[in-house]
N, C-alpha and C positions, 0 to 999 in steps of 0.2 A: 598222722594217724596210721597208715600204712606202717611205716614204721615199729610201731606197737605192736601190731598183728603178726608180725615178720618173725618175733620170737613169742616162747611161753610165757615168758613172766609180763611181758606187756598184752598178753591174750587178757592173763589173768588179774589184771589191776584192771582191764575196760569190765570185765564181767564184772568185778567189785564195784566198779563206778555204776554200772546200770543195775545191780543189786540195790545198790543206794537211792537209784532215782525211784525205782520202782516201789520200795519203800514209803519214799516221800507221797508220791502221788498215792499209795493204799490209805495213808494216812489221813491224807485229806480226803477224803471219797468218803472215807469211813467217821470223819470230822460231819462234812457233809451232808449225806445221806441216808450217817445211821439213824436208827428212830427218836432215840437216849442223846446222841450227843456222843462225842466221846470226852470221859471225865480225867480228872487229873490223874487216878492212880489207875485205870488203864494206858492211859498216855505214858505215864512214869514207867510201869512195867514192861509195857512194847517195846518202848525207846531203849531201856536200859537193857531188855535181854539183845536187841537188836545189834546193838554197838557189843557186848560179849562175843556177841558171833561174827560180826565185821572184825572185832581188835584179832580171835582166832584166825579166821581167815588169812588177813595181812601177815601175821607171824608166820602161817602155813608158808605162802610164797617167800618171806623171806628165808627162811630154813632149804624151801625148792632152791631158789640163788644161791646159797652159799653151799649145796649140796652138787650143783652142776656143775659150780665154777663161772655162769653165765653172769656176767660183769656190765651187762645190760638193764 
């Protein structure tokens, strides 16, 4: 894990990982907790705008990689 930390691009893949958790668990909280339920075409929407913004993201750092030259 150190390791990771040690450069940018592995800073930036843990932030996407805990981006992802954090997600998970609002999901269920809000599965959960909310008053309604949460229904299929909220669930669909969330998710699918969610993963547009994670696929962005990941494309972001790989463009960083091949723009550094960081082979890490």
């Amino acid at each position: 894990m150190r390791a990771l930390l040690e450069s940018d691009t592995g800073f930036y893949y843990l932030i996407g990982l805990f981006t992802i958790a954090v997600f998970l668990v609002s999901l269920a909280a809000l599965a959960i907790l909310g008053p309604a339920g949460l229904g299929a075409a909220e669930l669909g929407g969330l998710v699918v705008g969610f993963l547009v913004f994670m696929l962005v993201y990941f494309i972001s750092i790989a463009v960083h990689r091949l723009e550094e030259g960081d082979g890490t």
